[in-house]
Every structure is written in structure tokens, then in C-alpha cells.
C-alpha positions in Angstrom: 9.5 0.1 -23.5 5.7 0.6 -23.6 4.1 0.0 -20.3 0.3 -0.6 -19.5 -0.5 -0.4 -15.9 -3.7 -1.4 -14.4 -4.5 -0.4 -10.6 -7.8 0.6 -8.6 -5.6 3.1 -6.6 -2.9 6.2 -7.7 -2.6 9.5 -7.2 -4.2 11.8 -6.1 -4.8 9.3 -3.0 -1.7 9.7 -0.8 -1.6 6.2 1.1 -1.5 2.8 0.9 -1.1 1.6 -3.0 -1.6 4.2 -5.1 2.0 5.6 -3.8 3.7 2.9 -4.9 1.9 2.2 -8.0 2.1 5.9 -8.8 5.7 5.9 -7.7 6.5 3.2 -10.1 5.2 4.7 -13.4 5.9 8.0 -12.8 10.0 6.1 -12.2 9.7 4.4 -15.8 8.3 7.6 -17.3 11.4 9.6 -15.9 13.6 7.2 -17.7 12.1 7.3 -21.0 9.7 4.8 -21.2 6.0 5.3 -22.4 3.9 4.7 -19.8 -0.2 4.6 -19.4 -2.5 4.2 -16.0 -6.1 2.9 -16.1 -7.0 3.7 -12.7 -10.4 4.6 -10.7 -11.4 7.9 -9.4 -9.9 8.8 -6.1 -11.8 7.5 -2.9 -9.2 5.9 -0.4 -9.3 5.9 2.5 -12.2 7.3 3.1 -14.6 5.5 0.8 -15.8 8.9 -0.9 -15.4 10.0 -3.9 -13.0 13.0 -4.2 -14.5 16.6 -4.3 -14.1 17.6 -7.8 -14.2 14.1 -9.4 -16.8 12.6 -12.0 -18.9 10.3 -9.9 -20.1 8.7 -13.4 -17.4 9.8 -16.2 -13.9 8.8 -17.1 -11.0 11.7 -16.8 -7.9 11.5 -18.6 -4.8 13.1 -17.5 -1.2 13.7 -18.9 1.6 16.0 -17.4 4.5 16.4 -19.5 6.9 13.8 -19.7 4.9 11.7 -17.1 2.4 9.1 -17.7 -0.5 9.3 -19.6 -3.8 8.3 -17.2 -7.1 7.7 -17.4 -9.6 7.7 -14.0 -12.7 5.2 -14.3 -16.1 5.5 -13.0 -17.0 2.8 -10.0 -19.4 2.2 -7.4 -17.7 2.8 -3.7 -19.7 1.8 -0.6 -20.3 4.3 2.1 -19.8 1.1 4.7 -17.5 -1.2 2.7 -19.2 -5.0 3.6 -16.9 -8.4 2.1 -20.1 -8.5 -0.4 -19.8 -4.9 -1.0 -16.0 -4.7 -1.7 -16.3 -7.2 -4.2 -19.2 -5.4 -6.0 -16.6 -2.0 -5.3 -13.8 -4.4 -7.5 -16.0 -5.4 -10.0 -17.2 -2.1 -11.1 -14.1 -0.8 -11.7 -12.6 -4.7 -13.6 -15.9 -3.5 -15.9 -15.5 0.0 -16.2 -11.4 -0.5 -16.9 -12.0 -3.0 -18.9 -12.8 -0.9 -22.4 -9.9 1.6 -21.6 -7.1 -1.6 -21.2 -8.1 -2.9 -24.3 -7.9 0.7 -26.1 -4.8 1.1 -24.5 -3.5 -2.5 -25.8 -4.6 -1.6 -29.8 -3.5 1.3 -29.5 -0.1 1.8 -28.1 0.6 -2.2 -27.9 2.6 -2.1 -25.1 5.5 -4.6 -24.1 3.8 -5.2 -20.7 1.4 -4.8 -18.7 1.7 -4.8 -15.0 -1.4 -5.3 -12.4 -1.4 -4.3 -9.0 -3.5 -5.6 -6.8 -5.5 -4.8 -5.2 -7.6 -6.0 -6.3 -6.9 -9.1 -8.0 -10.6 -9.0 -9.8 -8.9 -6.7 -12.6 -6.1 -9.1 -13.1 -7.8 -11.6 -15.6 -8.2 -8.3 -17.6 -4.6 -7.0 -17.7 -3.7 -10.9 -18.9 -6.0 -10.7 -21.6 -4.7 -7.3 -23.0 -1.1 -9.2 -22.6 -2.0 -12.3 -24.4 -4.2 -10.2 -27.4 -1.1 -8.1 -27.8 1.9 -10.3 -27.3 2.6 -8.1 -24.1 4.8 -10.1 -21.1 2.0 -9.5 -17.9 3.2 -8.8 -14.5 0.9 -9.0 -11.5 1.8 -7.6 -8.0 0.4 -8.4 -5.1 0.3 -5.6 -2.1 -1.8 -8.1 0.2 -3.2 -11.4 0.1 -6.8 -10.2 -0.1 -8.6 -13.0 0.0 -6.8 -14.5 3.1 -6.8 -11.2 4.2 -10.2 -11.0 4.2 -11.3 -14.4 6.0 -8.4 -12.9 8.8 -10.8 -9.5 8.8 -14.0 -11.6 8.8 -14.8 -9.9 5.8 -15.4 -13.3 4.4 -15.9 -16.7 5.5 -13.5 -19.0 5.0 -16.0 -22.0 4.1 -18.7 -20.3 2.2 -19.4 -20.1 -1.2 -18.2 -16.9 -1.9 -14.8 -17.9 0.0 -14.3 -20.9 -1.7 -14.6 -19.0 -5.2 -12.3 -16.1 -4.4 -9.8 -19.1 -3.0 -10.1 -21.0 -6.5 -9.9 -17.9 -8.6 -6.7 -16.3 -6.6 -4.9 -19.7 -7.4 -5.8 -20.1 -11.4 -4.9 -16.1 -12.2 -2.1 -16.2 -9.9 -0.6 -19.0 -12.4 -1.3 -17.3 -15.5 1.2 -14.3 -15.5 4.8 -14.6 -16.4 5.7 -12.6 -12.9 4.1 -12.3 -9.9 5.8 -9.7 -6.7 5.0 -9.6 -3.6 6.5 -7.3 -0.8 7.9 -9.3 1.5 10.2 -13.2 1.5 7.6 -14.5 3.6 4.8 -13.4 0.7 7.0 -14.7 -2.1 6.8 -18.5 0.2 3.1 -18.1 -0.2 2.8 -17.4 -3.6 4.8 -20.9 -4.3 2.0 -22.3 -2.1 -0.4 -21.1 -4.0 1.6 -22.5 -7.0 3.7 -19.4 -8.7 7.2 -21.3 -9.8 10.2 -19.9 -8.0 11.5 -18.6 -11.0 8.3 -16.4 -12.2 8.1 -15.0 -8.4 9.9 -11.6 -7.5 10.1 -9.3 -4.4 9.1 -6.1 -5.2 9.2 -4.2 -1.8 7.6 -1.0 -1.2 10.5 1.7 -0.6 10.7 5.0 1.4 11.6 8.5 -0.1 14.6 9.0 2.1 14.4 12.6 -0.3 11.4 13.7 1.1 10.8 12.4 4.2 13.7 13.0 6.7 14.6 13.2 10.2 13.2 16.2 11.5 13.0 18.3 15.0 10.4 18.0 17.1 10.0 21.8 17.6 9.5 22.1 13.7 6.1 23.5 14.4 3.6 20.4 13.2 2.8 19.6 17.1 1.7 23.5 17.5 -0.3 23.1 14.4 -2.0 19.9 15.1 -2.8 21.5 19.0 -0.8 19.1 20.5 0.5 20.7 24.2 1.9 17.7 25.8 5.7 17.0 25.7 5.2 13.1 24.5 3.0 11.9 21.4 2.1 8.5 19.8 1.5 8.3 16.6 0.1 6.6 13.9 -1.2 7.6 10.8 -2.8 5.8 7.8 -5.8 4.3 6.9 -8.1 3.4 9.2 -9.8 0.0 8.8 -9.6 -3.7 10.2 -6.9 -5.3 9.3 -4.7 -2.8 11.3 -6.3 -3.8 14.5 -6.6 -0.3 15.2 -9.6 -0.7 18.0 -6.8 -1.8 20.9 -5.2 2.1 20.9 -8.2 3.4 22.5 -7.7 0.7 24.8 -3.8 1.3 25.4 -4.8 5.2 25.9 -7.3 4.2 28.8 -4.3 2.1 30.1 -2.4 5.1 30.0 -4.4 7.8 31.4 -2.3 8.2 34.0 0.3 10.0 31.9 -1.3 13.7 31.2 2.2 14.1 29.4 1.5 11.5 26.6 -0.8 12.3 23.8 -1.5 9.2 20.9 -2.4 10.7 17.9 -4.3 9.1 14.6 -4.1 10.8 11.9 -6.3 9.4 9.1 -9.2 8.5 7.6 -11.3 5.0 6.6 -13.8 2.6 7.7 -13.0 2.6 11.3 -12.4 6.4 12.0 -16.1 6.8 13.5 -16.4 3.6 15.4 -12.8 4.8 17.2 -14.1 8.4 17.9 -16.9 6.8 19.7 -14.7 3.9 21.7 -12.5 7.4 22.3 -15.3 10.2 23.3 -14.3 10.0 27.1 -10.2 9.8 26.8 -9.0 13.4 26.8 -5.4 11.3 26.1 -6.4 10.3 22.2 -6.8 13.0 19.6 -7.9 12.6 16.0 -6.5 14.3 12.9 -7.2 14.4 9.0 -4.5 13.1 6.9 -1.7 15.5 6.1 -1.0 16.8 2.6 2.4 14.7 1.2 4.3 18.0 1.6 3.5 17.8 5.3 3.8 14.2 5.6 7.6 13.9 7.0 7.4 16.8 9.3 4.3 15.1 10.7 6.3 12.0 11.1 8.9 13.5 12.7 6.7 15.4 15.7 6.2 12.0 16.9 8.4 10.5 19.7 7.0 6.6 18.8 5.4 5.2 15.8 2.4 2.7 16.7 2.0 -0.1 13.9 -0.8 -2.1 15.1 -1.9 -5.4 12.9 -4.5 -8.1 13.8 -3.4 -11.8 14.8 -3.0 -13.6 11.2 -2.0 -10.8 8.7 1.2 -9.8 9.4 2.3 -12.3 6.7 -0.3 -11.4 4.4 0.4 -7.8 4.5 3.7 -5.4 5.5 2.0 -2.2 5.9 3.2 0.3 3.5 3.4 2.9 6.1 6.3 1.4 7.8 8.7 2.3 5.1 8.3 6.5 6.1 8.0 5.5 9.8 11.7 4.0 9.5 12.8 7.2 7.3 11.5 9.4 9.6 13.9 8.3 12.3 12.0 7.6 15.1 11.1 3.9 17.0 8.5 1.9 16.1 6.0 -0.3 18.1 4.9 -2.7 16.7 1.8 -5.8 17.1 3.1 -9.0 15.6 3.7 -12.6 16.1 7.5 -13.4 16.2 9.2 -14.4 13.0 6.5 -12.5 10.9 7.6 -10.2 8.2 6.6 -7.4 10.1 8.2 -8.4 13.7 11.6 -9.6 11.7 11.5 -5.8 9.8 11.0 -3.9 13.2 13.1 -5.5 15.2 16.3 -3.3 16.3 14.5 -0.4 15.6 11.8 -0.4 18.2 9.5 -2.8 19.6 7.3 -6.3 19.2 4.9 -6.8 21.0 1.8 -9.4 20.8 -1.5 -8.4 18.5 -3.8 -7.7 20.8 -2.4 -7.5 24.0 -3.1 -4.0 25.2 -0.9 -4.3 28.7 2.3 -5.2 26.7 1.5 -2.0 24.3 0.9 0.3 26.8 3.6 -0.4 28.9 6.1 -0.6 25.5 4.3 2.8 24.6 5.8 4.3 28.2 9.2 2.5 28.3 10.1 4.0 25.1 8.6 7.4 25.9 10.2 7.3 29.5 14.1 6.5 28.2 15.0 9.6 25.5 18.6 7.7 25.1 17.0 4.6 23.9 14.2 6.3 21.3 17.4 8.1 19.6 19.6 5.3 19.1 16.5 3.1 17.5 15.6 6.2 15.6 19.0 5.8 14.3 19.4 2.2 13.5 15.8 3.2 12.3 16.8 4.9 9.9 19.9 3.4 8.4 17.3 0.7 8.0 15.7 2.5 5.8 18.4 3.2 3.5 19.6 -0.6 3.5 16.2 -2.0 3.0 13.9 0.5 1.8 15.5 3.0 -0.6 12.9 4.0 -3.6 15.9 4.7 -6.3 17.8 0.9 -5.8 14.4 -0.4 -5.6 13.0 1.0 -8.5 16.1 0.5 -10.5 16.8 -3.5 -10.0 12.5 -3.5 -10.5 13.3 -1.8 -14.3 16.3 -4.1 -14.7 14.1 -7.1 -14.1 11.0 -5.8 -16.2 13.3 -5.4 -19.3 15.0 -8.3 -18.8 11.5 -10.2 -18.7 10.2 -8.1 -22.1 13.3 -8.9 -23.7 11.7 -12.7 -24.1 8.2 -11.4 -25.5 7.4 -13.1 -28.5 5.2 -10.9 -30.8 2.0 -11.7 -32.3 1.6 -11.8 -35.8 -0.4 -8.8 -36.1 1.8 -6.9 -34.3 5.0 -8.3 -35.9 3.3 -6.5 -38.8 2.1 -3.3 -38.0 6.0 -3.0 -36.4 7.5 -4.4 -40.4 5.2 -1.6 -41.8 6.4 1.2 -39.7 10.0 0.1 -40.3 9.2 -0.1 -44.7 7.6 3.4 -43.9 
């Protein structure tokens, strides 16, 4: 199979989307399949270009046997604004756009799958599909419209709003699959008019290979400076959706503990405005993200996990970062309304507890902390979780089964029916 895949985010970012999207092509090109990325330059989280990376030229990259990829040229905010994100989208739908349609003469792929964020590029990946007879697949990681009017990125009722609202629903009905992450996604994609039998969950996975239950004492605490016998974590990206300004609040709540350190280790939008909301808590220490190869012994020098999520976008979301929190073995406290995607997914495995409420997180924070018996049996059921639920490899393989299964019903244009006559004469 030839496979076209257009996404703002891939590797070398180590968060969020470009894991996943990288994960996935860098899956199909292990199994034989001829895969190329148009993709942006690096700059998540951080909304910074990458040292080392063209700030106004394209770089192509190809590793053996791996995908081909090519890095576009875009305009990234220093403060990321609603107006200013969608500008941030638009330059790269118009700088990816010449590459996609290279791509699609050139190597006239079978399909082409668009992740989204951000769902601005999608109309381009259909048009490639349709010009080359190509089945097109669009995934959705959030809702980023509703997302946004949840944020306050947007308003609901202004113009803008109304014309992201109008455009999400006609490209979500134009593609002949649509994922989401989660069951509770996949019911609001059939809201938003995607029939039941074009929709398919596509749920981000965890590498159980790499990132594994590990000691305490494996020497990440020491590294980081952390000298207290307890730590919170959470690490990820830093902006508003994740609700992220109640752990300052938790640690003032919690100051009473000198044997508790929360940690937050990453990088984004919010990261100044928490150092400041933090200057006077000795208890809340700040960290750069850790290199992938550092990644689960980070995750496993934490006693808890901390998942915080705003009121409203638990079920437009299920943060990414929850996968290697449940691999890593260790509880998870989570902020969500009950019987969201995110409460149903923690639950068993640690805690749920009401966004926003910084009493019921604090004193979940030092329950857990206080009873060592309880942590290790949710750490386990944490993660067997993550094998049953979130394992990369049974993921990945029903995801390829499905994506041939789909091509295999791709009717060919006529100008590709003959280029493919020709090289069979030849």
C-alpha cells in the first residue's frame, strides 16, 4: 500500500500528536508499506521553533526503510491567541499544500490519512484523495473547535465560531473514515453527522516496550534534585485545556506536607504564568521535558500521576499522556466529571475527582501518598490496564487491517488506471 500522511505535528516533538502520528507510519513502513509525511517544522510544546530547523525552508528526510518526510515552513505565535492559532493552521494547510499534491502525482498513493489537528489541512488531504482515486482517512485527536469555545479560545457565537462550527461539520462528511480516540468521541462524530459505518476508534496506545514499571531509586529523583520521599507528577504540555492552573493551588493546600514534592515537567503556553502563580511554594518544582529515552524512568520516580482537565473537555479530548501514565504502573488522579471518557478510563486505577475542586485534589493527592498498599495495587491493575486497553502492537495491527480493508474498495481514476496498464505492458 502507498500511504500519504498529512499532520502539523511528528517527530522530533516527543508529546501529544506527533507520537502517534509518527508511531503510526513509522508501524506501516515496518511492514512494508510506502509511506510519506508532510509535516511542519518542530515547535510543540513550546511554540518555538526547534534549534537547528529552517524557520523559512522545507527539509526532507528519509531513514532507511522508514518513511519518507518532508518538514514545512509555518508561522508559530510566541503567545498562541484563538485568532493566532488559526493563522498558526493556516500557514502550514498553505505551505503543505504544494508538497501533498507532489506527493499525490507522484507516488499516487492508495490513501491518504489526516490527523488533526488541525482540521484546517483536511480539505487538502481530500483533495489529493479525490485527484488521485486515493480512499481519505481523517483522525481526530480533539475536537478543536469545541475545544476551543471550552478554553475560551473562541467564542461560541461569534463569527469566527460559527464558521469553524460549519466547516468542522461539511469536511467531517466528506472522508470515507473518520477515528476518534475514544466511544464517547466516536458518539459525537455521528452528531456531527459521520455515519456509523464510516466512523472508527482509533485509540492512542502505550509502548508497554519502552516504558515499564520501574524503581523509584532508579536515580531520575537524584537527577531531577528531588530530596523528599513523596512526588506528584505530571508531565506534558502545558496549556489550557489541561486545567493545569489548580496544582499550584493543590500545592498551597498541601504545604503542610515538607515530604511531598509535585513536579511538572514540561513545556507550553502556560509554563510562565504557573512559575509565577508558584514563586512562593517551595513544595512545586518545575522541569524541562525529558528526552524519550528518559521518559519511563521519569514516570516511574513518581508515587502519583496528576491528570488535570478543565470542566467540558474530557469528552472532547483523552489526553495522550494517560496511556504511559497507566504503563508506567503507578495511580493516577485524575479531574473529570463522572461517566466521561476520561473518569470511565481511570477508574480502578486511581482516582476521580471534580475539575476544579482543589480540596478534593489535594486531599486525593495525600490519601494516596499516605497508604503505600493501596498506590501498589492500583499501579498494578494500572498497568494490566494498559495491556488490555492500550497496547501499541494490537492497536496498530487491527488499525492496518481496517485501512486495507477500506483501500481494497478504491476505485481508480482513469489516469491512474493507465499509468498502472502501462507499467504492467512495460
Amino acid at each position: 500500500m502507498k500511504l500519504l500522511v498529512l499532520g502539523i505535528n511528528y517527530a522530533p516533538e516527543m508529546i501529544g500528536t506527533a507520537v502517534y502520528t509518527t508511531g503510526m507510519a513509522e508501524a506501516m513502513a515496518e511492514q512494508g508499506h510506502d509511506v510519506s509525511v508532510v509535516t511542519a517544522v518542530p515547535s510543540y510544546p513550546g511554540w518555538k521553533i526547534f534549534d537547528g530547523w529552517p524557520r523559512f525552508g522545507y527539509r526532507s528526510v528519509r531513514t532507511d526503510g522508514g518513511p519518507r518526510v518532508i518538514y514545512c515552513p509555518l508561522y508559530v505565535p510566541a503567545r498562541p491567541t484563538g485568532v493566532k492559532r488559526i493563522l498558526h493552521y493556516i500557514s502550514f494547510a498553505a505551505t503543505a499544500a504544494p508538497c501533498m499534491l507532489w506527493y499525490g502525482i507522484r507516488y499516487s498513493p492508495d490513501t491518504v490519512f489526516v490527523a488533526a489537528p488541525s482540521m484546517l489541512s483536511a480539505p487538502i488531504g481530500w483533495l489529493v484523495a479525490r485527484l488521485t482515486g486515493a480512499k481519505c482517512w481523517l483522525h481526530i485527536q480533539d475536537f478543536e473547535v469545541e475545544a476551543a469555545f471550552a478554553t475560551g479560545l473562541l467564542k461560541k457565537k461569534s463569527l469566527i465560531g460559527r464558521a469553524a462550527e460549519k466547516f468542522e461539520r461539511w469536511i467531517l462528511r466528506r472522508f470515507d473514515r473518520v477515528s476518534a480516540i475514544s466511544a464517547p468521541m466516536l458518539r459525537k462524530l455521528r452528531e456531527k453527522g459521520v455515519p456509523e459505518d464510516r466512523a472508527y476508534e482509533l485509540r492512542n496506545w502505550a509502548d508497554l516496550n519502552r516504558i515499564t514499571p520501574m524503581p523509584k531509586d532508579s536515580g531520575m529523583r537524584e537527577e531531577l534534585g528531588i530530596t523528599t520521599p513523596l512526588m506528584a507528577l505530571y508531565s506534558g504540555n502545558l496549556a489550557h485545556k489541561q486545567g493545569l492552573e489548580i496544582l499550584p493551588k493543590v500545592a498551597r493546600n498541601l504545604a503542610h506536607r515538607p515530604d511531598l514534592t509535585i513536579a511538572i515537567c514540561g513545556d507550553g503556553p502556560l509554563a510562565q504564568p504557573l512559575r509565577e502563580m508558584s514563586a512562593d511554594l517551595p513544595n512545586i518544582r518545575f522541569f524541562p521535558l525529558q528526552p524519550v529515552e528518559k521518559l519511563s524512568a521519569l514516570l516511574g520516580a513518581a508515587d502519583v500521576h496528576l491528570l488535570p482537565q478543565i470542566a467540558g473537555a474530557a469528552d472532547l479530548v483523552l489526553p495522550s499522556k494517560l496511556t504511559n501514565m497507566l504503563a508506567s504502573g503507578r495511580p493516577v488522579i485524575a479531574t473529570a466529571e463522572s461517566g466521561t471518557a476520561l473518569a470511565d478510563e481511570v477508574r480502578g486505577c486511581g482516582r476521580v475527582v471534580a475539575p476544579g475542586d482543589t480540596k478534593a485534589l489535594a486531599t486525593a493527592i495525600e490519601a494516596l501518598v499516605d497508604d503505600p498498599d493501596l498506590r501498589t495495587d492500583l499501579g498494578r491493575e494500572a498497568r494490566v490496564r494498559a495491556f488490555e486497553r492500550w497496547d501499541g502492537d494490537r492497536i496498530l495491527s487491527r488499525f492496518a487491517s481496517e485501512m486495507n480493508r477500506m483501500t481494497g474498495d478504491a476505485v481508480l481514476p482513469a489516469w491512474r488506471m493507465g499509468t498502472m496498464n502501462k507499467e504492467v505492458s512495460e
